[in-house]
Biopython code that builds the backbone (N, CA, C, O; Angstrom):
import numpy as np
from Bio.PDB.StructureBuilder import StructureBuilder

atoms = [
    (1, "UNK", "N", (99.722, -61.804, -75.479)),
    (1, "UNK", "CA", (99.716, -62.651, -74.296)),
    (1, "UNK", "C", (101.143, -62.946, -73.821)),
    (1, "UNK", "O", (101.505, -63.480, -72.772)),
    (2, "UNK", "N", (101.910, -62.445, -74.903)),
    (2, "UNK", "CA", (103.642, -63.166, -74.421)),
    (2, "UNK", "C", (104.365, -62.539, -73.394)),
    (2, "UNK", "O", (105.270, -63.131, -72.806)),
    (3, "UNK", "N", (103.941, -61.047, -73.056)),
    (3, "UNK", "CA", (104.169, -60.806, -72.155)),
    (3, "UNK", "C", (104.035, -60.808, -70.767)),
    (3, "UNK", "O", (104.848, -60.384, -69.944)),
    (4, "UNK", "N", (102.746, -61.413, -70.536)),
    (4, "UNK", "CA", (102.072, -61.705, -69.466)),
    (4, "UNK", "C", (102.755, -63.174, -69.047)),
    (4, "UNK", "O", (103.463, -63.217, -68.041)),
    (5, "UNK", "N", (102.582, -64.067, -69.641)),
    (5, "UNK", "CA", (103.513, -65.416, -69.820)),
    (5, "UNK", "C", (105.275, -65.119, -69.819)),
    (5, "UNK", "O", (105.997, -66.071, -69.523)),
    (6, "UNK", "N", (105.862, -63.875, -70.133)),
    (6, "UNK", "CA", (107.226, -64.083, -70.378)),
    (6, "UNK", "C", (107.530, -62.945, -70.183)),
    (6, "UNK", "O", (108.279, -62.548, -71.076)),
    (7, "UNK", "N", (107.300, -62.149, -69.384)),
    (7, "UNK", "CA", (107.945, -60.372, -69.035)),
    (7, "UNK", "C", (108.866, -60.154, -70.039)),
    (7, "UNK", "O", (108.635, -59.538, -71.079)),
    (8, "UNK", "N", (110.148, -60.779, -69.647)),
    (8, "UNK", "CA", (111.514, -60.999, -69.947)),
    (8, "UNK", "C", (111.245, -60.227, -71.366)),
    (8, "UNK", "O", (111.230, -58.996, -71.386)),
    (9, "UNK", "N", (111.017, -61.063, -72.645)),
    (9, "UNK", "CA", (110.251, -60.623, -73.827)),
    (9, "UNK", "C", (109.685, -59.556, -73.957)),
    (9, "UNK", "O", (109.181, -59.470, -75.077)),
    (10, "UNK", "N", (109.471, -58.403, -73.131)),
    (10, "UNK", "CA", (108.850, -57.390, -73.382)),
    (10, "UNK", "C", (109.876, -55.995, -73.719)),
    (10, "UNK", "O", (109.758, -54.779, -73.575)),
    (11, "UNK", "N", (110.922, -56.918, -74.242)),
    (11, "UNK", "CA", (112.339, -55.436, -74.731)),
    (11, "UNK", "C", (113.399, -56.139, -73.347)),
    (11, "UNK", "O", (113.899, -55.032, -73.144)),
    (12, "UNK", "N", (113.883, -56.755, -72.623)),
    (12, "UNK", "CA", (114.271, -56.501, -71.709)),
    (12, "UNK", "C", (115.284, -57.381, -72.228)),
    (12, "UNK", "O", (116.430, -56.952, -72.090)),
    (13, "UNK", "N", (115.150, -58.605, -72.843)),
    (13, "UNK", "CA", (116.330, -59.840, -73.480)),
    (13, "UNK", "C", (116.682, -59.240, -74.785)),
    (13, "UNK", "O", (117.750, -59.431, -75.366)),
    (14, "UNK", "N", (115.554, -58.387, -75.268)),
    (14, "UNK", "CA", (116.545, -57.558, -76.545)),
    (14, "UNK", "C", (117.556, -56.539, -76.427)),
    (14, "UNK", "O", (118.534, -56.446, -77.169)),
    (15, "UNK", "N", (117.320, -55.892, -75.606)),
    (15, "UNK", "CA", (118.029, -54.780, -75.192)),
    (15, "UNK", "C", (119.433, -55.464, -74.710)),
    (15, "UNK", "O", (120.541, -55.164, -75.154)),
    (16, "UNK", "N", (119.187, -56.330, -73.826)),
    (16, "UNK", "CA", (120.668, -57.493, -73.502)),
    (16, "UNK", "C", (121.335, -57.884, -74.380)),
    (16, "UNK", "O", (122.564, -57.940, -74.363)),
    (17, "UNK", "N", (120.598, -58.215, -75.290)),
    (17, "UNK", "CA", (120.922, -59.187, -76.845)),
    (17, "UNK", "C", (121.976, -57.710, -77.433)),
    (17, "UNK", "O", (123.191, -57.676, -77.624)),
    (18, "UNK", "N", (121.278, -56.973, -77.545)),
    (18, "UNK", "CA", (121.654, -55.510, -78.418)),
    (18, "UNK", "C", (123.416, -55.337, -77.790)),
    (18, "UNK", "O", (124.392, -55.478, -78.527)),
    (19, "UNK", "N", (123.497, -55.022, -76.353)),
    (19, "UNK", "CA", (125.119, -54.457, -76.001)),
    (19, "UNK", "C", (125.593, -55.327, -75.772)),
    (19, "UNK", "O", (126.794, -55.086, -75.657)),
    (20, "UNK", "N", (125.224, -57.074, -75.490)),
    (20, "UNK", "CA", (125.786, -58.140, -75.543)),
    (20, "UNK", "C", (126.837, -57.840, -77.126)),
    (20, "UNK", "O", (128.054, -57.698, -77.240)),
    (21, "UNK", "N", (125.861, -57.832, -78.043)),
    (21, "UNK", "CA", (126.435, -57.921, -79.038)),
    (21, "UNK", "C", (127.458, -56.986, -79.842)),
    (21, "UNK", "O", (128.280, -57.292, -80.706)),
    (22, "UNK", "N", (127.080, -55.516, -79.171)),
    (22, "UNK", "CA", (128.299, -54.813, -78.960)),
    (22, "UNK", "C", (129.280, -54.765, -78.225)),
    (22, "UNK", "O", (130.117, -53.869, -78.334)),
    (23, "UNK", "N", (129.364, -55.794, -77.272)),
    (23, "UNK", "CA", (130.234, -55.728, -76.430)),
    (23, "UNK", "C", (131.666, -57.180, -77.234)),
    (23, "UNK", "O", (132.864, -57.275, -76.968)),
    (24, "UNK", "N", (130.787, -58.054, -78.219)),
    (24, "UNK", "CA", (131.220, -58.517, -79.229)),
    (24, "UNK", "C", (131.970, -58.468, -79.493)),
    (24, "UNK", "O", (133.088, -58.808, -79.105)),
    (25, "UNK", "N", (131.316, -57.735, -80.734)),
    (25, "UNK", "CA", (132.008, -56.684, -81.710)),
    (25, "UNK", "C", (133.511, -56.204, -81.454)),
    (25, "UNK", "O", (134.664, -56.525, -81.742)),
    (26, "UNK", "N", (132.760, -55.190, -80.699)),
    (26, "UNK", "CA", (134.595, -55.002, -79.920)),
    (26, "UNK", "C", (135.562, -55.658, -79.730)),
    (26, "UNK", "O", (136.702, -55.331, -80.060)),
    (27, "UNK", "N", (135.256, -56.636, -79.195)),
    (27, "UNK", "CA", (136.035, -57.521, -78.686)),
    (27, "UNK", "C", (136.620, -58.000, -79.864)),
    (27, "UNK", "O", (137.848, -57.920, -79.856)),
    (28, "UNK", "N", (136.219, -58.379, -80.670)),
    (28, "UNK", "CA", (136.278, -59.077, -82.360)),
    (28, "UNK", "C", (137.596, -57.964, -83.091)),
    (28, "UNK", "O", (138.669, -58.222, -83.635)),
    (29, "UNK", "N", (136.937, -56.769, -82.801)),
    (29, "UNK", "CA", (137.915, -55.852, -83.588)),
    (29, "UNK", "C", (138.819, -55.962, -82.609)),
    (29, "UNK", "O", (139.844, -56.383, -83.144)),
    (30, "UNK", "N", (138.979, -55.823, -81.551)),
    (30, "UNK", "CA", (140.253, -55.747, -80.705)),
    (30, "UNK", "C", (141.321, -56.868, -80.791)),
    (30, "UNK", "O", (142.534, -56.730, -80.637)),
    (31, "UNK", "N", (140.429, -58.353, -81.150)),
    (31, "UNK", "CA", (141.078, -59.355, -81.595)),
    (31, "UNK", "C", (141.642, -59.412, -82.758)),
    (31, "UNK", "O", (142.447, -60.300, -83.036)),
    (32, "UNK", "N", (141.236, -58.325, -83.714)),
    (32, "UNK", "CA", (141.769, -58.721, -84.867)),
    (32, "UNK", "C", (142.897, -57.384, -85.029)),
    (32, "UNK", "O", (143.983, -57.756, -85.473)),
    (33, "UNK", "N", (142.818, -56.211, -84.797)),
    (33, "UNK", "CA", (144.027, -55.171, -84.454)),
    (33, "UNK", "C", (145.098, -55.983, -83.675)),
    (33, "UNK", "O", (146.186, -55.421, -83.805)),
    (34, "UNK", "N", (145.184, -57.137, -82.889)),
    (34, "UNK", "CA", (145.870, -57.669, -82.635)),
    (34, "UNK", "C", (146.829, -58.531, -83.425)),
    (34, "UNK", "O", (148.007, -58.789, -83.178)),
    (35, "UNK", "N", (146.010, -58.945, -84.500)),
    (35, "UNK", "CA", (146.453, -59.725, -85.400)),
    (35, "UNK", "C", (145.958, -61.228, -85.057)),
    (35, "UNK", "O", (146.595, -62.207, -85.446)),
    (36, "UNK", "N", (144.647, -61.341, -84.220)),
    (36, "UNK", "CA", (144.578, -62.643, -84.094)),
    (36, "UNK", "C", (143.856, -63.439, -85.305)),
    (36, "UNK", "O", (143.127, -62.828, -86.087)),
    (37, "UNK", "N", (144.109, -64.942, -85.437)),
    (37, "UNK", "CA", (143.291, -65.369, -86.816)),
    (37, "UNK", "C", (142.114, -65.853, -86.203)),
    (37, "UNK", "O", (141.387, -66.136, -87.155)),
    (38, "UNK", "N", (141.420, -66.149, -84.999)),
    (38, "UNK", "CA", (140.445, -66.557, -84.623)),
    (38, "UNK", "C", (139.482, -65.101, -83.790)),
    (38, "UNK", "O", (139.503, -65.024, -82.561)),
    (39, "UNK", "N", (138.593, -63.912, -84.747)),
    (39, "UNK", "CA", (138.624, -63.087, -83.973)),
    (39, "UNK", "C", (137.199, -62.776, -82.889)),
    (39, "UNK", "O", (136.789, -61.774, -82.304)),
    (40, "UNK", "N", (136.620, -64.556, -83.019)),
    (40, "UNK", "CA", (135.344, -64.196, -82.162)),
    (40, "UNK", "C", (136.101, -65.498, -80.969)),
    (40, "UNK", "O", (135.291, -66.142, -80.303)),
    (41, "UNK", "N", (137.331, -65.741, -80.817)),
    (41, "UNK", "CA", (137.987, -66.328, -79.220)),
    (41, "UNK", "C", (137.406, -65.862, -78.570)),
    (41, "UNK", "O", (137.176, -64.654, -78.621)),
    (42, "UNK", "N", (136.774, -66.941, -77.387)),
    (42, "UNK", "CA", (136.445, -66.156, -76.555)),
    (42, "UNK", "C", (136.359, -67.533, -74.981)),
    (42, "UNK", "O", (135.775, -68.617, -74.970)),
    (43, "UNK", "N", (137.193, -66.862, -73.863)),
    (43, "UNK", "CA", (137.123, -68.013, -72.942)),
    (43, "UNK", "C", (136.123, -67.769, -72.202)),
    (43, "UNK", "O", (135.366, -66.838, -72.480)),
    (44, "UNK", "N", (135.920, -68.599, -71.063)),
    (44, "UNK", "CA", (134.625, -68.235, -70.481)),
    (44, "UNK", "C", (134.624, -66.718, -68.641)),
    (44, "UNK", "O", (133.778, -66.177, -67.928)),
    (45, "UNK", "N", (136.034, -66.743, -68.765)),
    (45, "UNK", "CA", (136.044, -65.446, -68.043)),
    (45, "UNK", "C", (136.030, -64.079, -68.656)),
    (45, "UNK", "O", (135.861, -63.059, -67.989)),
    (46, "UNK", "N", (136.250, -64.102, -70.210)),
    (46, "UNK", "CA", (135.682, -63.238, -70.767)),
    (46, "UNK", "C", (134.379, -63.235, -71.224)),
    (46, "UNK", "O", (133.797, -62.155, -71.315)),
    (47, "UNK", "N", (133.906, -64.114, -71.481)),
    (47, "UNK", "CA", (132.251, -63.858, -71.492)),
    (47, "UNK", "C", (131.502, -63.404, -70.154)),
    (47, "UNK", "O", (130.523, -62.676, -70.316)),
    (48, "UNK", "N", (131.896, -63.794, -68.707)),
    (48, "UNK", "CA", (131.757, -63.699, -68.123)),
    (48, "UNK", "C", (131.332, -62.177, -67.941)),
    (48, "UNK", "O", (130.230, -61.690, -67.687)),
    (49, "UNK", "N", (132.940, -61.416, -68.220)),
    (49, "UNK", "CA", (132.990, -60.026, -68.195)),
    (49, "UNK", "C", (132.117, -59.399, -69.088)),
    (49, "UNK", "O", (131.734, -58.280, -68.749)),
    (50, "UNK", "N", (131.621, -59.947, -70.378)),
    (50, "UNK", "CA", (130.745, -59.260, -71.141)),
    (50, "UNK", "C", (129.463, -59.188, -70.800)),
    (50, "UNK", "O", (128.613, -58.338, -71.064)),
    (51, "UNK", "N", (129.393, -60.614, -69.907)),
    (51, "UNK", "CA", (127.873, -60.076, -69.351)),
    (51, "UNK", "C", (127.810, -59.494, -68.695)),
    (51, "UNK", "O", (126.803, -58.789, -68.637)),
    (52, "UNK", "N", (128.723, -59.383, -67.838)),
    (52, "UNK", "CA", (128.455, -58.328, -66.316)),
    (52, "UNK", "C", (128.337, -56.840, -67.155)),
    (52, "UNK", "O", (127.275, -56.304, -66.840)),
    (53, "UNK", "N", (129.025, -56.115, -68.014)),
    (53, "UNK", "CA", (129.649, -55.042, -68.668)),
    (53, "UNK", "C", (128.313, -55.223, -69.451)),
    (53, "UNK", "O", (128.047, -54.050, -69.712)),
    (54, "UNK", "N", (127.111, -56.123, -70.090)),
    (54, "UNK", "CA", (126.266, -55.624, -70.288)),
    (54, "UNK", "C", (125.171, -55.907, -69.768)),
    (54, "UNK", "O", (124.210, -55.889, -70.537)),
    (55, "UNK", "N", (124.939, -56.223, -68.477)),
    (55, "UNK", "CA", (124.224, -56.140, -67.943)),
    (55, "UNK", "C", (124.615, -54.566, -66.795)),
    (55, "UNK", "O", (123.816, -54.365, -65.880)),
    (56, "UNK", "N", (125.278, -54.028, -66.882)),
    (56, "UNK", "CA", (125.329, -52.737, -66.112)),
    (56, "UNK", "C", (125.645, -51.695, -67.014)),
    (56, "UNK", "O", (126.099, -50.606, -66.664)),
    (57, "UNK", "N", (125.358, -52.099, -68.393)),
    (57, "UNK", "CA", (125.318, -50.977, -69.568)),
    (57, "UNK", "C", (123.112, -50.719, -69.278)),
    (57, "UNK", "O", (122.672, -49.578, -69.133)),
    (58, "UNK", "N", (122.485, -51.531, -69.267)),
    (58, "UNK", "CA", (121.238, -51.712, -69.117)),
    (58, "UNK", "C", (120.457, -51.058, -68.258)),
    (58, "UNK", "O", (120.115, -51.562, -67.187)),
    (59, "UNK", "N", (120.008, -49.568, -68.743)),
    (59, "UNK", "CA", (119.870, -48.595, -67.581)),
    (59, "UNK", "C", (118.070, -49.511, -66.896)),
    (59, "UNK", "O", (117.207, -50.315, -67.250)),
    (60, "UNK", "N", (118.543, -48.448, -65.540)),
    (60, "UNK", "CA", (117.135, -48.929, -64.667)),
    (60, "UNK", "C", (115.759, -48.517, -65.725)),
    (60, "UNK", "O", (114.910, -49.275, -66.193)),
    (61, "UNK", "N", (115.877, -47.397, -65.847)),
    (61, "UNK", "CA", (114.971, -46.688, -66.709)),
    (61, "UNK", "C", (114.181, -47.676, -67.851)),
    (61, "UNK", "O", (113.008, -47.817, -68.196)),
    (62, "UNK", "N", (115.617, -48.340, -68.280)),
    (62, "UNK", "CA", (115.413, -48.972, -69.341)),
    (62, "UNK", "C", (114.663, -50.501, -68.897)),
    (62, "UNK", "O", (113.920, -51.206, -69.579)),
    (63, "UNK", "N", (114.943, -50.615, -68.112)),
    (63, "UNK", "CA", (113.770, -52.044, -66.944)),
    (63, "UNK", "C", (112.747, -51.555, -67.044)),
    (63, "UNK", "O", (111.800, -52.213, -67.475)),
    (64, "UNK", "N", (112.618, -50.317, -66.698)),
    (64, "UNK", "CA", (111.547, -50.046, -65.764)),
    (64, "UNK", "C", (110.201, -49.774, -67.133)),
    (64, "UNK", "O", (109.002, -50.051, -67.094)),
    (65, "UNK", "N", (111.115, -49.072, -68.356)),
    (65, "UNK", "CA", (110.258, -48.882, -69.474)),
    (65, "UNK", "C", (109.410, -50.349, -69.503)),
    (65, "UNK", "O", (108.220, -50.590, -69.295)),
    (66, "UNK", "N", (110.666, -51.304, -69.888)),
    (66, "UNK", "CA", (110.062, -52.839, -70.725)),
    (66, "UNK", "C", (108.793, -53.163, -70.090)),
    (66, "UNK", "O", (107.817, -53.595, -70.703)),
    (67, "UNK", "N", (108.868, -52.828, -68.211)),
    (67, "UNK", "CA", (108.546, -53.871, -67.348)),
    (67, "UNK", "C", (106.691, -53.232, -66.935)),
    (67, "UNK", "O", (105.707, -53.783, -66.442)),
    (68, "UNK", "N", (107.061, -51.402, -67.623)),
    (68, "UNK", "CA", (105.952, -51.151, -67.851)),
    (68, "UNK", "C", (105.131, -51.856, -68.545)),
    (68, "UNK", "O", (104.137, -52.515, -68.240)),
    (69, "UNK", "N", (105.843, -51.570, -69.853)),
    (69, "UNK", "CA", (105.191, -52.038, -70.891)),
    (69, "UNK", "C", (104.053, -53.643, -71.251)),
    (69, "UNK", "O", (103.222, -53.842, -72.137)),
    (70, "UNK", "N", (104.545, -54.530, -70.083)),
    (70, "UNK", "CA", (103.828, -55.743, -69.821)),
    (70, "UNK", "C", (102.796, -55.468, -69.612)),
    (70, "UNK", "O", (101.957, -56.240, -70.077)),
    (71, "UNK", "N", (102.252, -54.181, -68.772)),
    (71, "UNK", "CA", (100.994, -54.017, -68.059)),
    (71, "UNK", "C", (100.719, -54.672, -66.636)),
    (71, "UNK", "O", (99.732, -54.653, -65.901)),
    (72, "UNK", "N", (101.984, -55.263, -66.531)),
    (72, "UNK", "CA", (101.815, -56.498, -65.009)),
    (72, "UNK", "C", (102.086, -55.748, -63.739)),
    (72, "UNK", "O", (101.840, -56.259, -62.647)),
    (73, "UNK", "N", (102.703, -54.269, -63.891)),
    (73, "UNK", "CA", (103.013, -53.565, -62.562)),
    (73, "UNK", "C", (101.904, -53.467, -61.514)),
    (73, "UNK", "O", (102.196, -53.567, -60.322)),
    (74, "UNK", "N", (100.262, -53.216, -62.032)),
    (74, "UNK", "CA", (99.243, -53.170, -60.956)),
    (74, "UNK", "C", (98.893, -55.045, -60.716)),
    (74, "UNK", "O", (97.755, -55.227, -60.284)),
    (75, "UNK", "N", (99.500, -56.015, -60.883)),
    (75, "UNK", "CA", (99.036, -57.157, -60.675)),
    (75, "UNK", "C", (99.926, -57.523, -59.280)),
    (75, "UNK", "O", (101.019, -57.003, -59.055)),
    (76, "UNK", "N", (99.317, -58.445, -58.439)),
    (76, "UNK", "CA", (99.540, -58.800, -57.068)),
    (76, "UNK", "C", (100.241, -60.214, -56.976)),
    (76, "UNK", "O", (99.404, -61.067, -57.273)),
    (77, "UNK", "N", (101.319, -60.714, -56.711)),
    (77, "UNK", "CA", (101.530, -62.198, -56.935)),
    (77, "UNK", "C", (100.776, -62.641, -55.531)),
    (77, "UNK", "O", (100.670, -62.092, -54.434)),
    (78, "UNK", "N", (100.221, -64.099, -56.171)),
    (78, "UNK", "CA", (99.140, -64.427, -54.815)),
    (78, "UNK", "C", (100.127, -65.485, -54.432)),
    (78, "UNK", "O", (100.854, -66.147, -55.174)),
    (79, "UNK", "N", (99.978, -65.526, -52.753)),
    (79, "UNK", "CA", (100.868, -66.696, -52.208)),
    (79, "UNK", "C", (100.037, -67.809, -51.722)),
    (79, "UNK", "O", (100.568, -68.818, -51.257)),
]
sb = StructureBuilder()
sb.init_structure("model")
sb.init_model(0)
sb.init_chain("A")
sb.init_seg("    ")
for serial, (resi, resn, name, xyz) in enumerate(atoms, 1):
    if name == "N":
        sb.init_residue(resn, " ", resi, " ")
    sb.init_atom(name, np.array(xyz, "f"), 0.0, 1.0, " ", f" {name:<3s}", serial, name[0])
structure = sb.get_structure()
């Protein structure tokens, strides 16, 4: 039922979650090849950039799979 109630949940916030968190990572190692001692710093114009950078890592395809997968594509929103 969670998908019907919560699309989102159907792979689409995991898949975000997933290169969010590689986009991390990186960042972490790049902080620390630097020599920094704090290596998950992070201000909020760089988070910024990590979401944008993974939200356009997030192929259409890859929407279009999740958004299948709900079963909600033949449903009509009523106004």
């Amino acid at each position: 039922m969670t998908p019907f109630i919560q699309p989102l949940d159907a792979g689409i916030i995991r898949c975000f979650k997933a290169h969010y968190h590689k986009q991390m990572c990186l960042h972490a190692i790049e902080l620390d090849d630097m020599g920094e001692d704090d290596i998950y710093k992070l201000n909020l114009h760089e988070v910024m950039l990590m979401a944008k950078a993974t939200g356009d890592a997030v192929s259409p395809e890859m929407l279009a799979a999740c958004w299948n997968h709900t079963g909600l594509h033949g449903f009509a929103l009523m106004s």
